[in-house]
Biopython code that builds the backbone (N, CA, C, O; Angstrom):
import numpy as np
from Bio.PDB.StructureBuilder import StructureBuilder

atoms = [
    (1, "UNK", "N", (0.826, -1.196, 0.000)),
    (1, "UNK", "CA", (0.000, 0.000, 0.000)),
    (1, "UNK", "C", (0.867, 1.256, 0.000)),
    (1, "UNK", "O", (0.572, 2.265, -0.640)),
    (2, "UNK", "N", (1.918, 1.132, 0.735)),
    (2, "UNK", "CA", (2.598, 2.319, 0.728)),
    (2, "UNK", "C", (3.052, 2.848, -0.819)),
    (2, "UNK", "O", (2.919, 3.955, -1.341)),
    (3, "UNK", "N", (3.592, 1.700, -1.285)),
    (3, "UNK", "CA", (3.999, 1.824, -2.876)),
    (3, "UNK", "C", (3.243, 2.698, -3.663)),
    (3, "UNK", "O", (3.706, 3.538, -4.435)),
    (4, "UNK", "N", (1.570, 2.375, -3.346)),
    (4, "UNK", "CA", (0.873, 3.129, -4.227)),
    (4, "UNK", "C", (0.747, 4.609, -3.770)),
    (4, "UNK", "O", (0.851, 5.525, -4.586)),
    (5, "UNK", "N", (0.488, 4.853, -2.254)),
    (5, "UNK", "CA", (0.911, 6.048, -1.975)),
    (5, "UNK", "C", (1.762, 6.572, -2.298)),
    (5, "UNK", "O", (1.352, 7.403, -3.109)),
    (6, "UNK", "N", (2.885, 6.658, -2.186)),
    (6, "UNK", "CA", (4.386, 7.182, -3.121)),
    (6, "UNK", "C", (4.042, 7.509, -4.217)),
    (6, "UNK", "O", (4.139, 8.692, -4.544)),
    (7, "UNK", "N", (3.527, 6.519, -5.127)),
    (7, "UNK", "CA", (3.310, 6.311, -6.480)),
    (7, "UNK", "C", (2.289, 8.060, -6.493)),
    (7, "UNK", "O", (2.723, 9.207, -6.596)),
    (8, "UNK", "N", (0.919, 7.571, -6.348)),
    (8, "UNK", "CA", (0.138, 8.791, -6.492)),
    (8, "UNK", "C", (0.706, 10.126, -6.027)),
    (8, "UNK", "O", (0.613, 11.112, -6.758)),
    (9, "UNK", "N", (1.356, 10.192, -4.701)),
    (9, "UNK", "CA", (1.868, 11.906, -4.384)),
    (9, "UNK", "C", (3.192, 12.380, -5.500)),
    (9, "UNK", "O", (3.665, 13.496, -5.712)),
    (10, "UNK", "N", (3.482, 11.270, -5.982)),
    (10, "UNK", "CA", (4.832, 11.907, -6.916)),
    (10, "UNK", "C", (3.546, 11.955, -8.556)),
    (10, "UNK", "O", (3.704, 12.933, -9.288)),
    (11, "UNK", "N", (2.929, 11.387, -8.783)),
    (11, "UNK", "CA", (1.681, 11.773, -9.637)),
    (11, "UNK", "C", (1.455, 12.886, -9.692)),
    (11, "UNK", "O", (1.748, 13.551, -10.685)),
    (12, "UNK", "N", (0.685, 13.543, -8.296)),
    (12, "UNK", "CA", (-0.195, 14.424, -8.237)),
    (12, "UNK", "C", (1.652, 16.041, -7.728)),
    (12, "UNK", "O", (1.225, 17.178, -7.931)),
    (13, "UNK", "N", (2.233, 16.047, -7.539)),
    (13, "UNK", "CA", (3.464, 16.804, -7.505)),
    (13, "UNK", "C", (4.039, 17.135, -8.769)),
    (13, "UNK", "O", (4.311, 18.270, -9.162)),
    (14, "UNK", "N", (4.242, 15.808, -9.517)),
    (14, "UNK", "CA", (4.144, 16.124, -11.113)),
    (14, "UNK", "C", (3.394, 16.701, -12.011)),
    (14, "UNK", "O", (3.841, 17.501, -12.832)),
    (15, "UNK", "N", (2.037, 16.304, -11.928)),
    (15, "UNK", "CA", (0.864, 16.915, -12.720)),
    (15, "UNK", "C", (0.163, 17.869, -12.118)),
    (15, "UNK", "O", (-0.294, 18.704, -12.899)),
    (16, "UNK", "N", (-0.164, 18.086, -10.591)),
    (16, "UNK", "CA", (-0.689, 19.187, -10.364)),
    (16, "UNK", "C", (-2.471, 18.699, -10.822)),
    (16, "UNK", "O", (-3.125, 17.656, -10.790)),
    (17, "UNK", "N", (-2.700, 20.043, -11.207)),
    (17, "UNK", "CA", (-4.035, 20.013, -11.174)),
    (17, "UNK", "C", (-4.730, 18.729, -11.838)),
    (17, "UNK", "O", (-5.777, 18.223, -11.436)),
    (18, "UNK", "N", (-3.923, 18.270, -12.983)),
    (18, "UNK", "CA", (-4.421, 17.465, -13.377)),
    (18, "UNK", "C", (-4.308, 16.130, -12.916)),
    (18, "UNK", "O", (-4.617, 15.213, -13.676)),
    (19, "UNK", "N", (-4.040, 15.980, -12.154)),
    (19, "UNK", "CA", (-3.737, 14.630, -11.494)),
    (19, "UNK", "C", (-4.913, 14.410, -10.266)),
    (19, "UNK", "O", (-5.555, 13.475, -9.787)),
    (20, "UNK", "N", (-4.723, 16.380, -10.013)),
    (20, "UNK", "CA", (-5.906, 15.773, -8.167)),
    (20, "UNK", "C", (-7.243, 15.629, -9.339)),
    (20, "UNK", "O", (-8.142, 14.950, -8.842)),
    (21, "UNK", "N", (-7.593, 16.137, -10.851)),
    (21, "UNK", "CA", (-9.071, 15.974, -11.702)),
    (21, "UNK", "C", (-8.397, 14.611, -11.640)),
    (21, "UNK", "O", (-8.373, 14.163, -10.494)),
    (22, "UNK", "N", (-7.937, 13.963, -12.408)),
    (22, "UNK", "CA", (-7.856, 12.443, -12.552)),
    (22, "UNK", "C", (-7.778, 11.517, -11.510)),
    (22, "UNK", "O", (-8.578, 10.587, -11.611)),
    (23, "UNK", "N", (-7.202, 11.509, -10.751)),
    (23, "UNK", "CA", (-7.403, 10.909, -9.449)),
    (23, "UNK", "C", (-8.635, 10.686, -8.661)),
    (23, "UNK", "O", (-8.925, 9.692, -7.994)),
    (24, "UNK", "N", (-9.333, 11.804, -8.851)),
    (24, "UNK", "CA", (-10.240, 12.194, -8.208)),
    (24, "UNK", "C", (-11.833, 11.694, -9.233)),
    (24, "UNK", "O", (-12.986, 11.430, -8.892)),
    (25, "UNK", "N", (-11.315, 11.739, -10.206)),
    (25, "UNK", "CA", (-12.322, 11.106, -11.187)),
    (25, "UNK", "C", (-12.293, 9.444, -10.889)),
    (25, "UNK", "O", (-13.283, 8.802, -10.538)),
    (26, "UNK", "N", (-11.065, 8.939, -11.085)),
    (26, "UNK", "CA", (-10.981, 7.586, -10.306)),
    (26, "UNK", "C", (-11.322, 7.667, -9.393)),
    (26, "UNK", "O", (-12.287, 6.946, -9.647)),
    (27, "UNK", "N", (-11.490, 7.945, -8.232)),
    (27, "UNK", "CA", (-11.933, 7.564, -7.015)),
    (27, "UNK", "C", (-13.462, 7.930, -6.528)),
    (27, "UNK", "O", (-14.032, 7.407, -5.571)),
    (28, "UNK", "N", (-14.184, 9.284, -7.687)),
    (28, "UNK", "CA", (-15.550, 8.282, -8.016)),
    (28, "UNK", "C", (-15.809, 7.299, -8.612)),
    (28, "UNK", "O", (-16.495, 6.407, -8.113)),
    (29, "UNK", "N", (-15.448, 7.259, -9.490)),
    (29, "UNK", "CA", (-15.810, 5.953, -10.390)),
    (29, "UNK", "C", (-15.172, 4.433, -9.424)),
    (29, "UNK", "O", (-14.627, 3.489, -9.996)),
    (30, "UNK", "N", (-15.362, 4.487, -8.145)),
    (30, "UNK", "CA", (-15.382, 2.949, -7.132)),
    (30, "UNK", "C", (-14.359, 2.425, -7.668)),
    (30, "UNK", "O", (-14.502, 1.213, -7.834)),
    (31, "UNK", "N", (-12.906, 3.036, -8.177)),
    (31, "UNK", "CA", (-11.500, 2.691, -8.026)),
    (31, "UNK", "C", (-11.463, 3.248, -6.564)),
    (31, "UNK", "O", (-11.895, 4.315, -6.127)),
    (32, "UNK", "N", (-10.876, 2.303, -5.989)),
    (32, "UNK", "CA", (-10.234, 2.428, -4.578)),
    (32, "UNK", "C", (-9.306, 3.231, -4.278)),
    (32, "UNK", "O", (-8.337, 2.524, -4.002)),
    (33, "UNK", "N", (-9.099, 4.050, -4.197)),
    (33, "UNK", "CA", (-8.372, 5.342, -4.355)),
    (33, "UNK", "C", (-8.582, 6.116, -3.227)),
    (33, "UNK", "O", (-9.555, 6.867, -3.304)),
    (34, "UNK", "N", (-7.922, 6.145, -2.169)),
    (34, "UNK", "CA", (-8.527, 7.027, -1.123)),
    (34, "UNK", "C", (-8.186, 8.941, -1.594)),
    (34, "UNK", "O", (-7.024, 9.320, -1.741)),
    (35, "UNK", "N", (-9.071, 9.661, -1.722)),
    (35, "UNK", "CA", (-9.482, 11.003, -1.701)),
    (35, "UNK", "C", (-8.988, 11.652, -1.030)),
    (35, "UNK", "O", (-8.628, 12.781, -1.361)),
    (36, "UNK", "N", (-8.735, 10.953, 0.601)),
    (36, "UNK", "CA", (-8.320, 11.529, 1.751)),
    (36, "UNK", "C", (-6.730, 12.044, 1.014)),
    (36, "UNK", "O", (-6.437, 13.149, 0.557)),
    (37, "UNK", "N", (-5.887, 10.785, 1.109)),
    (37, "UNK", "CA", (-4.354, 10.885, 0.282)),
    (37, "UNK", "C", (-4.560, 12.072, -0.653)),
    (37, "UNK", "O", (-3.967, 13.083, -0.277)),
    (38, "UNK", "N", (-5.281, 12.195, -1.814)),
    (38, "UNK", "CA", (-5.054, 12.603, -2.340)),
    (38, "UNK", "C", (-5.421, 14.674, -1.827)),
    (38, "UNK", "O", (-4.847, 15.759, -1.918)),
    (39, "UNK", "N", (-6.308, 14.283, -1.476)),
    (39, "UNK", "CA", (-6.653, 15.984, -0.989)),
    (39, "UNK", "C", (-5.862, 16.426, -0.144)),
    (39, "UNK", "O", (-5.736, 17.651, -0.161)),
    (40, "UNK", "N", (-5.159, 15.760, 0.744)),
    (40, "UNK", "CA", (-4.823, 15.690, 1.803)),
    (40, "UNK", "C", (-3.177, 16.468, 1.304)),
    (40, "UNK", "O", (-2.559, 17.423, 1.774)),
    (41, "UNK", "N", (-2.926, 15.637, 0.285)),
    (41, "UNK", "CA", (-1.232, 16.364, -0.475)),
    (41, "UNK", "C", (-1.339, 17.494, -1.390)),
    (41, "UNK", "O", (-0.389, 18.192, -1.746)),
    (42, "UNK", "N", (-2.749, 17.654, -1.806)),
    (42, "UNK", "CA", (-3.202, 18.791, -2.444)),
    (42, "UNK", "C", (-3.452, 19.554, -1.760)),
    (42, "UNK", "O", (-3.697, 20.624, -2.316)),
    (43, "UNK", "N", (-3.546, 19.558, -0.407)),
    (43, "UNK", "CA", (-3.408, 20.520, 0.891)),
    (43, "UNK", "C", (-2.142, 21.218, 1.383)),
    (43, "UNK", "O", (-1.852, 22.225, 2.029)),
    (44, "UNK", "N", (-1.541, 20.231, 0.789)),
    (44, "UNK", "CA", (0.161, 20.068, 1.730)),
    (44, "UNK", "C", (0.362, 21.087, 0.494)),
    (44, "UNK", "O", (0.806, 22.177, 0.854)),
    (45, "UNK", "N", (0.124, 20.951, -0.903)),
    (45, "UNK", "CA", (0.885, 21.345, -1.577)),
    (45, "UNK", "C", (-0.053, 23.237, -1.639)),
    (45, "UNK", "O", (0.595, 24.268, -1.458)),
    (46, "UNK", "N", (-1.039, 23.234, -1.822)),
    (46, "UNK", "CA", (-1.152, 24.389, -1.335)),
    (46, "UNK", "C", (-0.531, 25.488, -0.041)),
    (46, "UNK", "O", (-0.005, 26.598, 0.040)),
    (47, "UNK", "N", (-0.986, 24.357, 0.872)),
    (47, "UNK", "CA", (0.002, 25.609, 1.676)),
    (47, "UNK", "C", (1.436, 25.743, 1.462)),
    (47, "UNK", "O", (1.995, 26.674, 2.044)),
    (48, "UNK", "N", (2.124, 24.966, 0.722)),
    (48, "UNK", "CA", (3.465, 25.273, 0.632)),
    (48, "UNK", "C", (3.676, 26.150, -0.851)),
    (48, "UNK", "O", (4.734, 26.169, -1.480)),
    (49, "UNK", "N", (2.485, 26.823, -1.223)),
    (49, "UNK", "CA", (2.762, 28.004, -2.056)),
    (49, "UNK", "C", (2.888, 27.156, -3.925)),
    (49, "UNK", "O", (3.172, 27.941, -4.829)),
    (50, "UNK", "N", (2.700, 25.888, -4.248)),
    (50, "UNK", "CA", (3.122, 25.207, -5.401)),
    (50, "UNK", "C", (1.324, 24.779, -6.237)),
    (50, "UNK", "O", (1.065, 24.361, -7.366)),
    (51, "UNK", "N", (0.431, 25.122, -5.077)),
    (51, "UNK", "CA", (-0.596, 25.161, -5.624)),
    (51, "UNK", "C", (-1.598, 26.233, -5.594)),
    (51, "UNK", "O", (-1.515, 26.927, -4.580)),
    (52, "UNK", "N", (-2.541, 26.570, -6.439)),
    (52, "UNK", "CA", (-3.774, 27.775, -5.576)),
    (52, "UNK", "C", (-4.663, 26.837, -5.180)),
    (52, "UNK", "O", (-4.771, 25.655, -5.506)),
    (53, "UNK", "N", (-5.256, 27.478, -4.474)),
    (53, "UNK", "CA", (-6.864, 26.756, -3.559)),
    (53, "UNK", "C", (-7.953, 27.013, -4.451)),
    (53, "UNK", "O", (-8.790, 26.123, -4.303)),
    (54, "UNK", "N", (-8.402, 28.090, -5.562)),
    (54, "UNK", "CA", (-9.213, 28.038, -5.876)),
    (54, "UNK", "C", (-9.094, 26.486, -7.129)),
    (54, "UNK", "O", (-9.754, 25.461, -7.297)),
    (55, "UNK", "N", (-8.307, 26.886, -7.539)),
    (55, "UNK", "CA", (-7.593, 25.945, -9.049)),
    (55, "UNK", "C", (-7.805, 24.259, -8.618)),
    (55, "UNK", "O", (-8.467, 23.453, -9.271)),
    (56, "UNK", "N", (-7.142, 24.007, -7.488)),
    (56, "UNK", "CA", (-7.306, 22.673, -6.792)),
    (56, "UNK", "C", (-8.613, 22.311, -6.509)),
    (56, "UNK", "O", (-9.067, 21.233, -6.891)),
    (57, "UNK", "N", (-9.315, 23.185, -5.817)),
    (57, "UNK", "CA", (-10.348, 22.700, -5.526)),
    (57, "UNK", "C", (-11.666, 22.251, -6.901)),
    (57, "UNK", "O", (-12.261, 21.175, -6.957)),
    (58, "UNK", "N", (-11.820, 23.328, -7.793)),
    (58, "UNK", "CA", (-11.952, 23.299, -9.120)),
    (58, "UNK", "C", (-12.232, 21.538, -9.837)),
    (58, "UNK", "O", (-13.164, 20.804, -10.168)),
    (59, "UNK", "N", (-10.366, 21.549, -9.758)),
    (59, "UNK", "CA", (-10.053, 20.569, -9.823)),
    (59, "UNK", "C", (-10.738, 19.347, -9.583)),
    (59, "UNK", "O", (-11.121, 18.568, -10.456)),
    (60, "UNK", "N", (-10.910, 19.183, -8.009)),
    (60, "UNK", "CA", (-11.097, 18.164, -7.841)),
    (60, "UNK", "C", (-12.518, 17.821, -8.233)),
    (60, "UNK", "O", (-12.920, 16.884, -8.923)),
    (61, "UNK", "N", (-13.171, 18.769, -7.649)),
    (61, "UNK", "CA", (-15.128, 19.211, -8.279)),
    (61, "UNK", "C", (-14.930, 18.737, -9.661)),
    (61, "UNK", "O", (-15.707, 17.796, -9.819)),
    (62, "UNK", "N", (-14.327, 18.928, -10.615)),
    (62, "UNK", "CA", (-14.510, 18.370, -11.879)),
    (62, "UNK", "C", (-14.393, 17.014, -12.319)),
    (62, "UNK", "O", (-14.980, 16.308, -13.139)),
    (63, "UNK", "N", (-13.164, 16.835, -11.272)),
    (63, "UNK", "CA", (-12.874, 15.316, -11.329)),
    (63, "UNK", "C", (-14.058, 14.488, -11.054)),
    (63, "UNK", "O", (-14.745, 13.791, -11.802)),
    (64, "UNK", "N", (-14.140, 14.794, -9.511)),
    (64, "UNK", "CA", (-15.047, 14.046, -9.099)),
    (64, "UNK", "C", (-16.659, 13.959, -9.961)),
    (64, "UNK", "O", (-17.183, 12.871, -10.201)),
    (65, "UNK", "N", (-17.181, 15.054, -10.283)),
    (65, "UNK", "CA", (-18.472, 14.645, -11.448)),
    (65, "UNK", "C", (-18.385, 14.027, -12.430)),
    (65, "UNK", "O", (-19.285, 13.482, -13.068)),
    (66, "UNK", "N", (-16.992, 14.075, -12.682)),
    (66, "UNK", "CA", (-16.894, 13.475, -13.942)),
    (66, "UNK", "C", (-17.037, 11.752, -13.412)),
    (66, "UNK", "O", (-18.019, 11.051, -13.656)),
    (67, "UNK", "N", (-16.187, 11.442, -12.881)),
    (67, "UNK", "CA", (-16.031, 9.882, -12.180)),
    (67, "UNK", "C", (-17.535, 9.870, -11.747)),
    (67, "UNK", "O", (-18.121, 8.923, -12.272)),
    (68, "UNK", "N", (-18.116, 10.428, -11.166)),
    (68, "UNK", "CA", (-19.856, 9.625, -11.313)),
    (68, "UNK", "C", (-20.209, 10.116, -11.882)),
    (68, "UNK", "O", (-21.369, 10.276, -11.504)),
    (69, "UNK", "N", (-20.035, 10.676, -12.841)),
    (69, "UNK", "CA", (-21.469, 10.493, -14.245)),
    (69, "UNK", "C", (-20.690, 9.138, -14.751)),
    (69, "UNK", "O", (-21.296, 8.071, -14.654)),
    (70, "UNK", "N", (-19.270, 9.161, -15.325)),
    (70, "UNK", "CA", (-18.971, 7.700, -15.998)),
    (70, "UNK", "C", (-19.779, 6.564, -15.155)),
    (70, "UNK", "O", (-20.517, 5.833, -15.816)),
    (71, "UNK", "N", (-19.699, 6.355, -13.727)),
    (71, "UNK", "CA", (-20.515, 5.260, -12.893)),
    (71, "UNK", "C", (-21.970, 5.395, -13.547)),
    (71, "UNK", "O", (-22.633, 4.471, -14.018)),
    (72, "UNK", "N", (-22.256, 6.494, -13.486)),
    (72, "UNK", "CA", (-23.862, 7.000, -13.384)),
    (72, "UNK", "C", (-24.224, 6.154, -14.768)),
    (72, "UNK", "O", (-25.371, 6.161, -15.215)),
]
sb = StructureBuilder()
sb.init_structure("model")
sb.init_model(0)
sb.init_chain("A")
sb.init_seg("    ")
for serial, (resi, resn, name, xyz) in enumerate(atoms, 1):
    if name == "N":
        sb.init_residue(resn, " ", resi, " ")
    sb.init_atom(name, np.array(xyz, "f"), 0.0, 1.0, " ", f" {name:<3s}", serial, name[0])
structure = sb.get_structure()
């Protein structure tokens, strides 16, 4: 498990916005993907000045509708 953690925060550090939309689209769509991890480093990375809050959050809102309408 840890592996995949690693895996996703060097993901989402690399890609940025587009990673917390994709990620986050997976993890509606009932890929097991915890949200927490992922928001959670999209937090980290905001406050350390490498992300904005409006942009991230955006982000993830898009992701995530998108991943349940594909379920839907």
């Amino acid at each position: 498990m840890e592996q995949f953690s690693t895996m996703f925060l060097s993901f989402i550090d690399t890609w940025g916005y587009v990673a917390v939309a994709v990620l986050m689209g997976l993890e509606n769509a009932c890929i097991p993907i915890p949200s927490e991890l992922i928001l959670g480093f999209a937090g980290y990375l905001i406050s350390a000045g490498r992300m904005e809050f409006f942009h991230a959050t955006v982000a993830g809102m898009i992701g995530g509708m998108v991943g349940s309408i594909v379920t839907y």
